[in-house]
C-alpha positions in Angstrom: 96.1 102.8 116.0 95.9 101.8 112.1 92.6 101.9 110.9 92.3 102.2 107.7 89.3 104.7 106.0 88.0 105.9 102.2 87.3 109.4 101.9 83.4 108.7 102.3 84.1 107.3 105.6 85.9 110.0 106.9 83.0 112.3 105.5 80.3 110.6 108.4 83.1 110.8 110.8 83.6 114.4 110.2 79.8 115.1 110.2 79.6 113.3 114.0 82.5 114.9 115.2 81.3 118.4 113.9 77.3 117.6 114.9 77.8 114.5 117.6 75.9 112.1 117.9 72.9 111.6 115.2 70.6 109.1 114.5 71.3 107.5 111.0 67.7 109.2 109.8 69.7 112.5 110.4 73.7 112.0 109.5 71.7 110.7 105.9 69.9 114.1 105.9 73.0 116.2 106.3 74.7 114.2 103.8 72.5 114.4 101.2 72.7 118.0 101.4 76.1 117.9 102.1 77.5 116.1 99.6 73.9 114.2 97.7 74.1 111.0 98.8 71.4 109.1 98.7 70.0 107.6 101.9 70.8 105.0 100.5 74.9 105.4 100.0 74.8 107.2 103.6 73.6 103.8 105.4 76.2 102.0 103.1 78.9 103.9 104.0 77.9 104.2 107.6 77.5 100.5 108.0 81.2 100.4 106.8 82.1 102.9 109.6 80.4 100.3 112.4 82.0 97.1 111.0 85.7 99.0 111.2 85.1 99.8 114.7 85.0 103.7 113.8 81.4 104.4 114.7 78.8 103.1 117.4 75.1 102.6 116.0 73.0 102.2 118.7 69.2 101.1 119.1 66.4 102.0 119.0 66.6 104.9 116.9 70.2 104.1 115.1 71.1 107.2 117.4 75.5 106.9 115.9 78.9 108.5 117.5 82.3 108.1 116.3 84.6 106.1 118.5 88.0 107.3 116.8 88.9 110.8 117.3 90.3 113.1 114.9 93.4 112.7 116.5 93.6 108.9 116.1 92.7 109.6 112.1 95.3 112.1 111.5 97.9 110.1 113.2 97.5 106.7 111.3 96.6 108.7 108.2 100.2 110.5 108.8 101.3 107.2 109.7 100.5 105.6 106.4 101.7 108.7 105.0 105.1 108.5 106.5 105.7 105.3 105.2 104.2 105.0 102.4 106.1 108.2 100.9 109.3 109.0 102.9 110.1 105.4 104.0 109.0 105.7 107.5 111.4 108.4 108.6 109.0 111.6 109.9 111.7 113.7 109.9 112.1 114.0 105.7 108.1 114.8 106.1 109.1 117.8 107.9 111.8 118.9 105.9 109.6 118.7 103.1 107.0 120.2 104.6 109.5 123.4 105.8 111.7 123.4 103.4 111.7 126.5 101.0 108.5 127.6 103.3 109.4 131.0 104.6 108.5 130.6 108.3 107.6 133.3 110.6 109.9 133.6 113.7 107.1 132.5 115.9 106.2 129.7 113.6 110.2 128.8 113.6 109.8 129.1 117.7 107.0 127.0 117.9 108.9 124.4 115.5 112.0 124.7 118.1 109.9 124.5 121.3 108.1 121.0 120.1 111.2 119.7 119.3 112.5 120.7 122.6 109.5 118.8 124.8 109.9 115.5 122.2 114.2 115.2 123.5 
């Protein structure tokens, strides 16, 4: 799944994923104290979220849930990453990633056993 977010976006996901669902009255009073949105820049950003498909705004109320999972945004955000910086091949992102890192032997087991289940 590709779906492409900003950074503000993925701020009212991560509020609905922490909280669940809110009504918009209430995801724009966590943000504002949160991060000072206006209400204002909230709705703007939430409106966003529902035209990408990443969050439900229901009525009455504007009561709002995400419908991607964190899951789904780190693996097209990875995704992107991948190609975008190491020409679509995962496994120079996780050389990089290891590489001069001294690893724990039960870090280095855990590396070995998720390789193992992928084969």
């Amino acid at each position: 799944m590709e779906l492409k977010l900003f950074d503000s976006e993925l701020k009212i996901l991560e509020i609905l994923w922490r909280e669940g669902e809110l009504t918009a009255k209430q995801l724009a009073e966590i943000t504002a104290r949160e991060t000072g949105w206006s209400k204002t820049t909230t709705y703007t950003v939430l409106k966003k979220c529902v035209d990408k498909g990443a969050v439900e705004r229901k009525d009455p109320g504007f009561h709002c849930r995400a419908l991607v999972s964190l899951e789904d945004v780190r693996a097209s955000r990875t995704g992107e990453l991948v190609d975008r910086l190491y020409g679509g091949r995962p496994d120079r992102l996780a050389a990089f990633l290891i590489q001069g890192k001294a690893l724990s032997r039960a870090e280095l087991d855990e590396l070995k056993k998720l390789i193992e289940e992928m084969e």
